[in-house]
PDBQT receptor file of N, H, CA, C and O in Angstrom, charges set to zero:
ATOM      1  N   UNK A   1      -4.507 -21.212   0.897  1.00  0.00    +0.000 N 
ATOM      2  CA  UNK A   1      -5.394 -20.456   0.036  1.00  0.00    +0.000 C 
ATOM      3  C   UNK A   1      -6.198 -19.437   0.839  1.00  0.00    +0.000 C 
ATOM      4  O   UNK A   1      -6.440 -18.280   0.496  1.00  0.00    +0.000 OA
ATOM      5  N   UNK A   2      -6.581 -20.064   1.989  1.00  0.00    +0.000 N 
ATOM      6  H   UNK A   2      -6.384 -21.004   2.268  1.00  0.00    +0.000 HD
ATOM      7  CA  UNK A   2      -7.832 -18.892   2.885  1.00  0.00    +0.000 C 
ATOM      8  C   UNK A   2      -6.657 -17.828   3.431  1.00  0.00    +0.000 C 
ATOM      9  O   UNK A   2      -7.074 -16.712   3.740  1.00  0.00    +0.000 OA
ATOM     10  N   UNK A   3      -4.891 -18.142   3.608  1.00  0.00    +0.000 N 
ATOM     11  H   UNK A   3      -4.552 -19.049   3.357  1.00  0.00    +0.000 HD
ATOM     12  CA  UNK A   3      -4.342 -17.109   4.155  1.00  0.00    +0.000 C 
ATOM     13  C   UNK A   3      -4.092 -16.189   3.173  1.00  0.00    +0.000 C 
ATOM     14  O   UNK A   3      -4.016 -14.967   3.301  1.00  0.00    +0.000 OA
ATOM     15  N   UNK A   4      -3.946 -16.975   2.001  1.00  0.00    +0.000 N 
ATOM     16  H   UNK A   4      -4.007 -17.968   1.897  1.00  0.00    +0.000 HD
ATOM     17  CA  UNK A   4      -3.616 -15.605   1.303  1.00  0.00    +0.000 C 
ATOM     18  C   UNK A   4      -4.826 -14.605   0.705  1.00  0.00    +0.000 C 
ATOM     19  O   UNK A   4      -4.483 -13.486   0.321  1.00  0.00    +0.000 OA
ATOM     20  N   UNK A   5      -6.010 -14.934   0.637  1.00  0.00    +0.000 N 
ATOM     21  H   UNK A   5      -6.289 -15.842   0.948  1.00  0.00    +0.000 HD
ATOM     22  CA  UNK A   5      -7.012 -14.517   0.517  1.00  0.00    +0.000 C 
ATOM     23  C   UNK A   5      -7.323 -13.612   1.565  1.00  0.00    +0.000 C 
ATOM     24  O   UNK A   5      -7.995 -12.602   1.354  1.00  0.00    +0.000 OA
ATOM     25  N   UNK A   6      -6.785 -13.972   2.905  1.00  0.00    +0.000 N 
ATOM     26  H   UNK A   6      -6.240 -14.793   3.076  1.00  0.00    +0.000 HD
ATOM     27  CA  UNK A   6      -7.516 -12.862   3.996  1.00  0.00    +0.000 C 
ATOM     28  C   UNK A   6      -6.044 -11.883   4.016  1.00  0.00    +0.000 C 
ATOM     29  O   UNK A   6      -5.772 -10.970   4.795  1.00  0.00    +0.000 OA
ATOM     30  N   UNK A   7      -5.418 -12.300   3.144  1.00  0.00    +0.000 N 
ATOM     31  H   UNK A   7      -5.639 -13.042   2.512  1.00  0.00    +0.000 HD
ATOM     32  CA  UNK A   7      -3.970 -11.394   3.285  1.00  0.00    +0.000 C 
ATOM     33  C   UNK A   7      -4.493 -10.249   1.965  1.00  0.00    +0.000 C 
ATOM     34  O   UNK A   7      -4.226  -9.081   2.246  1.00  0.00    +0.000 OA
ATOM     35  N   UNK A   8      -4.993 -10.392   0.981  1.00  0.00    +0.000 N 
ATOM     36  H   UNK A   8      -5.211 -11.341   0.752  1.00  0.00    +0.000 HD
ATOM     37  CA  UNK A   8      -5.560  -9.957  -0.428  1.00  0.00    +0.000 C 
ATOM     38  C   UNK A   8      -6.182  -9.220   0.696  1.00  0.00    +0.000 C 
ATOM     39  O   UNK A   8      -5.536  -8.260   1.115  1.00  0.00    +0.000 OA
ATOM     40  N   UNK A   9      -7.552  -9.544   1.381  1.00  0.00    +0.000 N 
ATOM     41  H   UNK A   9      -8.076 -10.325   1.040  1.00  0.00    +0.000 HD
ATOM     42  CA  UNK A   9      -8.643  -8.495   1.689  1.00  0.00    +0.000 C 
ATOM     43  C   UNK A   9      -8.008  -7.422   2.627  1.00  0.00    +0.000 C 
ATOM     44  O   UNK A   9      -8.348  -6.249   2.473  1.00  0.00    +0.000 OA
ATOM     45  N   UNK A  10      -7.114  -7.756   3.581  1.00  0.00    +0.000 N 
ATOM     46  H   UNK A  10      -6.838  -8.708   3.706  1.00  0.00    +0.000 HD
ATOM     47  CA  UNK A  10      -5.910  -6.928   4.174  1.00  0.00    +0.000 C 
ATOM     48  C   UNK A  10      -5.626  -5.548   3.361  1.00  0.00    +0.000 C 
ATOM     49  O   UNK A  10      -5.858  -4.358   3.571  1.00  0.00    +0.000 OA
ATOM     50  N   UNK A  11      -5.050  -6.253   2.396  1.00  0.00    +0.000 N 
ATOM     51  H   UNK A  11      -4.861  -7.220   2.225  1.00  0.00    +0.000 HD
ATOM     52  CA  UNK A  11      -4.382  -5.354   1.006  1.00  0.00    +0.000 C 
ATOM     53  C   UNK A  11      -5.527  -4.132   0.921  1.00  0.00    +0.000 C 
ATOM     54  O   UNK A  11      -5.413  -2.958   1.274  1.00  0.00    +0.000 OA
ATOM     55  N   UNK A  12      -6.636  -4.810   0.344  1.00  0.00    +0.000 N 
ATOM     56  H   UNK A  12      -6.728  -5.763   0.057  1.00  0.00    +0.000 HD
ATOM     57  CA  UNK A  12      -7.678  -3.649  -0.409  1.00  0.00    +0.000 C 
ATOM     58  C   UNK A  12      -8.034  -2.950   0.521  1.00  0.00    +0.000 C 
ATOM     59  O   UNK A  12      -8.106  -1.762   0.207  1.00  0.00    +0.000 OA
ATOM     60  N   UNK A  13      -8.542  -3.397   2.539  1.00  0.00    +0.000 N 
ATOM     61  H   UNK A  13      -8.483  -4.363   2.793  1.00  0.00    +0.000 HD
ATOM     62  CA  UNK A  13      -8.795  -2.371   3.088  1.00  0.00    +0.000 C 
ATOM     63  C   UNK A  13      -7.411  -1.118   2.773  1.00  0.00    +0.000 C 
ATOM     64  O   UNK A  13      -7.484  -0.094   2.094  1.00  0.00    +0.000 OA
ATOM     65  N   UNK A  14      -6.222  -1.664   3.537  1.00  0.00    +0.000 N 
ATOM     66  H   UNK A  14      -6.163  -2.496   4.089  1.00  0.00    +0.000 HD
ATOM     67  CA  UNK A  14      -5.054  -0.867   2.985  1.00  0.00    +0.000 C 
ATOM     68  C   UNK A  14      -5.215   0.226   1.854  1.00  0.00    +0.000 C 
ATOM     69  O   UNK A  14      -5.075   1.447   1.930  1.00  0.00    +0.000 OA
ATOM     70  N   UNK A  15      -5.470  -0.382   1.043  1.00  0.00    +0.000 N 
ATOM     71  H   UNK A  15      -5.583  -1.374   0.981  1.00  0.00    +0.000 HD
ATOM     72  CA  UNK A  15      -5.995   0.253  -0.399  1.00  0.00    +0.000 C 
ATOM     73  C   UNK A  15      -6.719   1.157  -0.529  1.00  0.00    +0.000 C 
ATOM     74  O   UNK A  15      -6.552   2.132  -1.262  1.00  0.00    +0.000 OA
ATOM     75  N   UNK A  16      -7.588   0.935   0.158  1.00  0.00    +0.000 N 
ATOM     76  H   UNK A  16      -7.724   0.143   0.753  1.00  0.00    +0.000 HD
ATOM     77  CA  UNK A  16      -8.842   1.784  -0.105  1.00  0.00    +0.000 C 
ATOM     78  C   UNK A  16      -8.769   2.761   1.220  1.00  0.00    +0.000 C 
ATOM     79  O   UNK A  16      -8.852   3.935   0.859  1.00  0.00    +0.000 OA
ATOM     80  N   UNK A  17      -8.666   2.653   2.333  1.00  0.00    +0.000 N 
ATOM     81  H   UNK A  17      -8.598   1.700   2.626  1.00  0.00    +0.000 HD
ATOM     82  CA  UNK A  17      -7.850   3.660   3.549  1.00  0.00    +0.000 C 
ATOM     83  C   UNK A  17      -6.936   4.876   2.599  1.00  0.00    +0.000 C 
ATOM     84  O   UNK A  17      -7.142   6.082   2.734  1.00  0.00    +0.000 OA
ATOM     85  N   UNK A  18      -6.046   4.376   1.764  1.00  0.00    +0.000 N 
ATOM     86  H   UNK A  18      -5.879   3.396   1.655  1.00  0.00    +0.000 HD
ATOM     87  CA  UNK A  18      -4.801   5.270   1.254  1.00  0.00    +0.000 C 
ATOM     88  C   UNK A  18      -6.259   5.915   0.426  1.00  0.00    +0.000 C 
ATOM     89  O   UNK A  18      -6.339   7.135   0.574  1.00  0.00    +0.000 OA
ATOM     90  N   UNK A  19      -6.896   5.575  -0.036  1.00  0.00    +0.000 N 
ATOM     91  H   UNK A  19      -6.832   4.584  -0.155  1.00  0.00    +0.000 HD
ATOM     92  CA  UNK A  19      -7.289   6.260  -1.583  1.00  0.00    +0.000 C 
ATOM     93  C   UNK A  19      -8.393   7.554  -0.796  1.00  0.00    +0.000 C 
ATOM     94  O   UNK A  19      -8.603   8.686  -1.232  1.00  0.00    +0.000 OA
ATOM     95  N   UNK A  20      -8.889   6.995   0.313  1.00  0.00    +0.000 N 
ATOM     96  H   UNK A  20      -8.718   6.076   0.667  1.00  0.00    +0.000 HD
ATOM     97  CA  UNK A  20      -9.597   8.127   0.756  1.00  0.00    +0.000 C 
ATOM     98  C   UNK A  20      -9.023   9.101   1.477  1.00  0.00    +0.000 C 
ATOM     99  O   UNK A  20      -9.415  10.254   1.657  1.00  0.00    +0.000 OA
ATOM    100  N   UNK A  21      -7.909   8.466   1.943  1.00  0.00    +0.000 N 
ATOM    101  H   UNK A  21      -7.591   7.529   1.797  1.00  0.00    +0.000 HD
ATOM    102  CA  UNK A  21      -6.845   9.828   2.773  1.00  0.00    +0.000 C 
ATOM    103  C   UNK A  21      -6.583  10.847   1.114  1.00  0.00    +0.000 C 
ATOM    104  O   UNK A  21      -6.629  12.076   1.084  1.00  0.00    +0.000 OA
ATOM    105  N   UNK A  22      -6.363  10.103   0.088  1.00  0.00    +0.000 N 
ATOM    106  H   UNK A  22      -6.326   9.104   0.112  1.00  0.00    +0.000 HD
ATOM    107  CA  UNK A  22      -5.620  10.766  -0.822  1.00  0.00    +0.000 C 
ATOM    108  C   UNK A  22      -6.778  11.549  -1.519  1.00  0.00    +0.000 C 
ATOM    109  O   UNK A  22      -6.475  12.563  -2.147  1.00  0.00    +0.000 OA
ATOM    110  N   UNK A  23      -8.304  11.086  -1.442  1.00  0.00    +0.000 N 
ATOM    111  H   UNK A  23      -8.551  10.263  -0.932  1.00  0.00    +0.000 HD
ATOM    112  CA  UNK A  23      -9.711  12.311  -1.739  1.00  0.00    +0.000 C 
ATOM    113  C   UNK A  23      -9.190  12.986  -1.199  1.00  0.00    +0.000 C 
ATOM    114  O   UNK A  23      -8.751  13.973  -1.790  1.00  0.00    +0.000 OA
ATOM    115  N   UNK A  24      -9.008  12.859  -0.110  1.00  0.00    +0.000 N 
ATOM    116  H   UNK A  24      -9.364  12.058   0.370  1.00  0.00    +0.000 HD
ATOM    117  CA  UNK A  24      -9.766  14.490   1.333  1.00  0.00    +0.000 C 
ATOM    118  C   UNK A  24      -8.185  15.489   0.812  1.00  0.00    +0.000 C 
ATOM    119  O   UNK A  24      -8.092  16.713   0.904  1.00  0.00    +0.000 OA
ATOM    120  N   UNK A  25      -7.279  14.704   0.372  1.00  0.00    +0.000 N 
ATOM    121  H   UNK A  25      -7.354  13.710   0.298  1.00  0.00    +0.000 HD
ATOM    122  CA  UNK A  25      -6.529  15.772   0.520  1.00  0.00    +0.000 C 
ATOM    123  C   UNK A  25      -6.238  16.402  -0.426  1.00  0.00    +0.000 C 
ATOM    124  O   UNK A  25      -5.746  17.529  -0.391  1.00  0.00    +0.000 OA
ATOM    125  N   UNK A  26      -6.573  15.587  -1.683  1.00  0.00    +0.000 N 
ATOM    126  H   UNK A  26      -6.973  14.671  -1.711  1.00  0.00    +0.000 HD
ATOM    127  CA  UNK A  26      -6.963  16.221  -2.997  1.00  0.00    +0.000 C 
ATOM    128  C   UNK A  26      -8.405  17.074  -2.866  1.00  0.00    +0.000 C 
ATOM    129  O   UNK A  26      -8.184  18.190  -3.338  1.00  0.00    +0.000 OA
ATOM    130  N   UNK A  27      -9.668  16.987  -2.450  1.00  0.00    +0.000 N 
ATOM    131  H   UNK A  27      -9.848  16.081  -2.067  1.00  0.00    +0.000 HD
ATOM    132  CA  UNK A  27     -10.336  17.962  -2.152  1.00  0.00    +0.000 C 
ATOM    133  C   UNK A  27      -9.792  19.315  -1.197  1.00  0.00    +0.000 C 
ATOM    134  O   UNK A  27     -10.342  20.403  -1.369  1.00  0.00    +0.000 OA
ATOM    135  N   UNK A  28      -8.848  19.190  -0.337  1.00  0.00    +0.000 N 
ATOM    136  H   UNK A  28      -8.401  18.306  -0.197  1.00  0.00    +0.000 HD
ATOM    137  CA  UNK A  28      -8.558  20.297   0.318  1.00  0.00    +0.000 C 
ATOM    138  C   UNK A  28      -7.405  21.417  -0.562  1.00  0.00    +0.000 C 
ATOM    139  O   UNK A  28      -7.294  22.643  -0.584  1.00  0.00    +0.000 OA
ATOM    140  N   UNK A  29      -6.630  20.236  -1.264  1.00  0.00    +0.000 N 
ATOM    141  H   UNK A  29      -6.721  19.240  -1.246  1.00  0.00    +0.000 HD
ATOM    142  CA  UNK A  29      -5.915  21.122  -2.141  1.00  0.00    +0.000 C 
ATOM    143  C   UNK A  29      -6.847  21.899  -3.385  1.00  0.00    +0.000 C 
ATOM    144  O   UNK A  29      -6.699  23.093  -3.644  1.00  0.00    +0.000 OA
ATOM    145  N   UNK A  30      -7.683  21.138  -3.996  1.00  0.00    +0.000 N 
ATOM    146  H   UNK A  30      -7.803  20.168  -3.786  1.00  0.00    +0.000 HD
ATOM    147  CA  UNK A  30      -8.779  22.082  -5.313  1.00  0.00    +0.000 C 
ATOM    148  C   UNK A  30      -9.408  23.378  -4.383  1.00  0.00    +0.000 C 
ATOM    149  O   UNK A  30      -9.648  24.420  -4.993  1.00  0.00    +0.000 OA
ATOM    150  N   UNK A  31      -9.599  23.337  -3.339  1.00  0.00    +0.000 N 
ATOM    151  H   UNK A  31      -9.404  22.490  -2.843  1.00  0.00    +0.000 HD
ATOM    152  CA  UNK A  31     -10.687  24.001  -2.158  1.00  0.00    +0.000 C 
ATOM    153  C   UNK A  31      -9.447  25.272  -2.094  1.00  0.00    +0.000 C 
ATOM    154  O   UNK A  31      -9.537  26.419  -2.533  1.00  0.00    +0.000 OA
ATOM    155  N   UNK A  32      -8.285  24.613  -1.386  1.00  0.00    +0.000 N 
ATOM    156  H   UNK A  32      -8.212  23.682  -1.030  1.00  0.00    +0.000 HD
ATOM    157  CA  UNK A  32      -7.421  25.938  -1.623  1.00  0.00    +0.000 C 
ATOM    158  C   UNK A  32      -6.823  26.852  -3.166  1.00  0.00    +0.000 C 
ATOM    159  O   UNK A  32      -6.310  27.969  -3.107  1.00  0.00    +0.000 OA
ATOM    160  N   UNK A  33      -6.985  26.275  -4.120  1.00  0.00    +0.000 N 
ATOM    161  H   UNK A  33      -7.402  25.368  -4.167  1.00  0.00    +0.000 HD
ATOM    162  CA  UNK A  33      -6.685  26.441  -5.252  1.00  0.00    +0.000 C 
ATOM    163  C   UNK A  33      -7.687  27.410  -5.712  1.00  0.00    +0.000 C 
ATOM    164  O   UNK A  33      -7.444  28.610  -5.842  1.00  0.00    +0.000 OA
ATOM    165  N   UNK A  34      -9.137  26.706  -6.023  1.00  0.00    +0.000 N 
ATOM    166  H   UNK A  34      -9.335  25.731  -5.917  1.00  0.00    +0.000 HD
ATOM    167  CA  UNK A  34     -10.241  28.183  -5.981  1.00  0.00    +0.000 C 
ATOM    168  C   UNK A  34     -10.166  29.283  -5.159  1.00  0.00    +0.000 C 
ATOM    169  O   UNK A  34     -10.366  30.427  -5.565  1.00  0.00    +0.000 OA
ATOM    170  N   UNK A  35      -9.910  29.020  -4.112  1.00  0.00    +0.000 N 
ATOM    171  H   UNK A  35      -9.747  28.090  -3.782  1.00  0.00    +0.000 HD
ATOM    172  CA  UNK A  35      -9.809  30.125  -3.236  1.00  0.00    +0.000 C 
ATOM    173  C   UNK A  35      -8.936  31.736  -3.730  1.00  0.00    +0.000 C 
ATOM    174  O   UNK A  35      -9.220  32.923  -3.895  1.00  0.00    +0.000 OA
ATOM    175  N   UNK A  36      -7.756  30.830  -3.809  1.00  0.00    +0.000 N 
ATOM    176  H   UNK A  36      -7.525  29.866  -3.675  1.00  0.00    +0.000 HD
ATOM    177  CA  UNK A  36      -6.101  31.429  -4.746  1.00  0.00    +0.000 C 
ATOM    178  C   UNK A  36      -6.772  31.756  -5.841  1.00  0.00    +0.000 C 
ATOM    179  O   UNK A  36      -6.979  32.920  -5.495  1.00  0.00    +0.000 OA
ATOM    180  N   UNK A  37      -7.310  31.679  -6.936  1.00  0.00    +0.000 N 
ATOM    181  H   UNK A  37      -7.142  30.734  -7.217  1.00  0.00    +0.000 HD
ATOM    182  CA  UNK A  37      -7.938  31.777  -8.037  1.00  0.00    +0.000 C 
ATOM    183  C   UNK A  37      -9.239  32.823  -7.755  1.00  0.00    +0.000 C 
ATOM    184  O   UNK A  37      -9.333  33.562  -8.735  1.00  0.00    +0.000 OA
ATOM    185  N   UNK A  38     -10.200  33.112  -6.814  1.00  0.00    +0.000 N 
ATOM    186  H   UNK A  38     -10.124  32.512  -6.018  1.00  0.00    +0.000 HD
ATOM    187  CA  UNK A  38     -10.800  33.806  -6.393  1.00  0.00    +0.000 C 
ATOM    188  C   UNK A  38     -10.378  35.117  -5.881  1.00  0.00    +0.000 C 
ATOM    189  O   UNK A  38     -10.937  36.213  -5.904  1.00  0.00    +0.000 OA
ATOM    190  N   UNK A  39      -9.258  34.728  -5.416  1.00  0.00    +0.000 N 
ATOM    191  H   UNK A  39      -8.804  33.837  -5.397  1.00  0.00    +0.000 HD
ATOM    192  CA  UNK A  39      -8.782  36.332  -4.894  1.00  0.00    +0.000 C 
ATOM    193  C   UNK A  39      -7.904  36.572  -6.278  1.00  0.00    +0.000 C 
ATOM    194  O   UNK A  39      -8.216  37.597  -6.885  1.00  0.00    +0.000 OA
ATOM    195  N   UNK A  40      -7.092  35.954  -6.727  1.00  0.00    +0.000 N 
ATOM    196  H   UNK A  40      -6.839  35.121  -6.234  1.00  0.00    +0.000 HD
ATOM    197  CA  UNK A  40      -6.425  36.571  -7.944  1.00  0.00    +0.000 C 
ATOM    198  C   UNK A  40      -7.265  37.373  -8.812  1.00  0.00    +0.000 C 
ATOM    199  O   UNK A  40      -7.179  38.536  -9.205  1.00  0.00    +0.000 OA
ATOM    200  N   UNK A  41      -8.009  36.543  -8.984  1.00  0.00    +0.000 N 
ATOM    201  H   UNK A  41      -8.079  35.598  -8.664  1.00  0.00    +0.000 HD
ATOM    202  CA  UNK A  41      -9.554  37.207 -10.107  1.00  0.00    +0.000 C 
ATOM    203  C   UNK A  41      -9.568  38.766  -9.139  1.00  0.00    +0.000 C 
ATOM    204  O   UNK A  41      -9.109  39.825  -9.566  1.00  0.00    +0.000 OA
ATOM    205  N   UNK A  42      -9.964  38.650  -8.293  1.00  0.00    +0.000 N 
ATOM    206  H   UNK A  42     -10.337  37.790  -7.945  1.00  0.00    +0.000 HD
ATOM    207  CA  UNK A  42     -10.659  39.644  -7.732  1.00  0.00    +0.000 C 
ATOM    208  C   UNK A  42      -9.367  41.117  -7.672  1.00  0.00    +0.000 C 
ATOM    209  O   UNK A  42      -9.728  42.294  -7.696  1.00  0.00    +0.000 OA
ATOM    210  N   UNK A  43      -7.777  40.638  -7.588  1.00  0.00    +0.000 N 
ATOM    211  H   UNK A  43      -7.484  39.682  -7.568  1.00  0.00    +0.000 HD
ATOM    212  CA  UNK A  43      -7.293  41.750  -7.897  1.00  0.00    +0.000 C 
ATOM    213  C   UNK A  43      -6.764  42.359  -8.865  1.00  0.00    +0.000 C 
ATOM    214  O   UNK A  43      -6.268  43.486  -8.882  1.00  0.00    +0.000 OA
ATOM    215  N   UNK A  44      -6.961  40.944 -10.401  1.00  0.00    +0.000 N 
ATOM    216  H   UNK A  44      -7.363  40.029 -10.387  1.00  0.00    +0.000 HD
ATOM    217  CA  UNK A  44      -6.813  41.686 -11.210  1.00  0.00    +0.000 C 
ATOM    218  C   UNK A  44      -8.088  42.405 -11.886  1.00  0.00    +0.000 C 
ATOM    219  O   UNK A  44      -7.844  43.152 -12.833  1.00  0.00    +0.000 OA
ATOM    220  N   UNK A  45      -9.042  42.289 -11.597  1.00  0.00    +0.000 N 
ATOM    221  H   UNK A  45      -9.241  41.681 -10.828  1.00  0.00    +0.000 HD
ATOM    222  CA  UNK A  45     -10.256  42.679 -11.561  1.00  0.00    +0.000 C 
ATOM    223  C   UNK A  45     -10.430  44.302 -11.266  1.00  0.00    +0.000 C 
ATOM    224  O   UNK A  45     -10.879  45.173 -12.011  1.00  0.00    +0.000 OA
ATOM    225  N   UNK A  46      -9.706  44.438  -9.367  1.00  0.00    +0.000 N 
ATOM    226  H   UNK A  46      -9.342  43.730  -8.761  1.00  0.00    +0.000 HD
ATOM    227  CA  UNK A  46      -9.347  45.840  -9.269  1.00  0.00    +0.000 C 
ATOM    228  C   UNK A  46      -8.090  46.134 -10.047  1.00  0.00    +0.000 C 
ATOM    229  O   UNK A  46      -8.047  47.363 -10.007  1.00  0.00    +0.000 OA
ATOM    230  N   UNK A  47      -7.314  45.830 -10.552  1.00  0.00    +0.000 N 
ATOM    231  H   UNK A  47      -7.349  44.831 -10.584  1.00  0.00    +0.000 HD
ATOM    232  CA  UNK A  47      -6.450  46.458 -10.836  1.00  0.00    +0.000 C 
ATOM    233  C   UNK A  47      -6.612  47.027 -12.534  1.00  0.00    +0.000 C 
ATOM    234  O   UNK A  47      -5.963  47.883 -13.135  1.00  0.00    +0.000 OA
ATOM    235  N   UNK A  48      -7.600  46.277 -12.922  1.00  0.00    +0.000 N 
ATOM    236  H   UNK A  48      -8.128  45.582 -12.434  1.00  0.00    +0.000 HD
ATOM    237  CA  UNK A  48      -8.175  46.982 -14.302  1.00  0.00    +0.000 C 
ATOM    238  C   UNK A  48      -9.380  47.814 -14.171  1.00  0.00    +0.000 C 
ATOM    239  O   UNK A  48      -9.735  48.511 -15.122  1.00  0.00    +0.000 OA
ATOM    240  N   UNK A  49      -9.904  47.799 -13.289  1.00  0.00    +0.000 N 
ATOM    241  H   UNK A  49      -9.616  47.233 -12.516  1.00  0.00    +0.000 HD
ATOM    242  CA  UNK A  49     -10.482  49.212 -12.483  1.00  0.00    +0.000 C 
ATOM    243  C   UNK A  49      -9.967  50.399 -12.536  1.00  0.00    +0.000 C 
ATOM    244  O   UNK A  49     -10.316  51.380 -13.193  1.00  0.00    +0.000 OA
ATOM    245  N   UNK A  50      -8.630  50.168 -11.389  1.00  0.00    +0.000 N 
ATOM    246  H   UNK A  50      -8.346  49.371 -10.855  1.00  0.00    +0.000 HD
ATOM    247  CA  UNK A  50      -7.985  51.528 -11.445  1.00  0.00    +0.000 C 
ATOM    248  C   UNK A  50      -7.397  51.886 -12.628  1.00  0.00    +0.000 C 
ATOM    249  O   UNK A  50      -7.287  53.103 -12.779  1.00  0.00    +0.000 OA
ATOM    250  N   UNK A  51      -6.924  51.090 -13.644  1.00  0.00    +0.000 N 
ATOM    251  H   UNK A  51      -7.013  50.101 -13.521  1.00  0.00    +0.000 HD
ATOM    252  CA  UNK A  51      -6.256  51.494 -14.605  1.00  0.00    +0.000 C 
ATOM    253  C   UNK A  51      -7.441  52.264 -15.936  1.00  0.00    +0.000 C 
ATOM    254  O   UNK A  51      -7.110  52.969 -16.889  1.00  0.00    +0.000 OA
ATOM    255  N   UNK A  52      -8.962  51.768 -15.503  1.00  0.00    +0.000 N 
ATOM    256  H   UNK A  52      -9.231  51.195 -14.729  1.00  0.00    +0.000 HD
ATOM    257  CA  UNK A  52      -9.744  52.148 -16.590  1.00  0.00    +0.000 C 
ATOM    258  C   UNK A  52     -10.200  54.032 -15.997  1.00  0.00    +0.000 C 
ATOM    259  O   UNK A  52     -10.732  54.733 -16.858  1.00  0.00    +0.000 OA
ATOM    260  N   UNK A  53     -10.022  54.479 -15.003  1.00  0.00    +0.000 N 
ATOM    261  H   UNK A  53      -9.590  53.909 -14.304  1.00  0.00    +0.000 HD
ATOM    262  CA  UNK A  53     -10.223  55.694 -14.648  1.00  0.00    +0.000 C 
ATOM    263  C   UNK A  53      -9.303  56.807 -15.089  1.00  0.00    +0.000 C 
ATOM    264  O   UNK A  53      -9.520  57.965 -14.733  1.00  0.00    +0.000 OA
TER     265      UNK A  53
């Protein structure tokens, strides 16, 4: 019973290691995504500029 129990708490560090690798890299992907979305904005932005002159 105590092995499989310290085998369970094993598991969840495991668990919980994966889930924060899988934040940071889901925050780095949204982080690059605004970014992409920031400059898009920004050239269709100029590009209805030049077209309003």
């Amino acid at each position: 019973m105590s092995s499989e129990l310290e085998v369970l708490k094993q598991r969840i560090v495991e668990l919980e290691a994966k889930n924060a690798e899988l934040e940071a890299e889901k925050a780095e992907l949204l982080k690059r995504i605004m970014e992409e979305n920031t400059r898009r904005d920004v050239r269709v932005e100029e590009q209805w500029k030049s077209r309003r002159i």
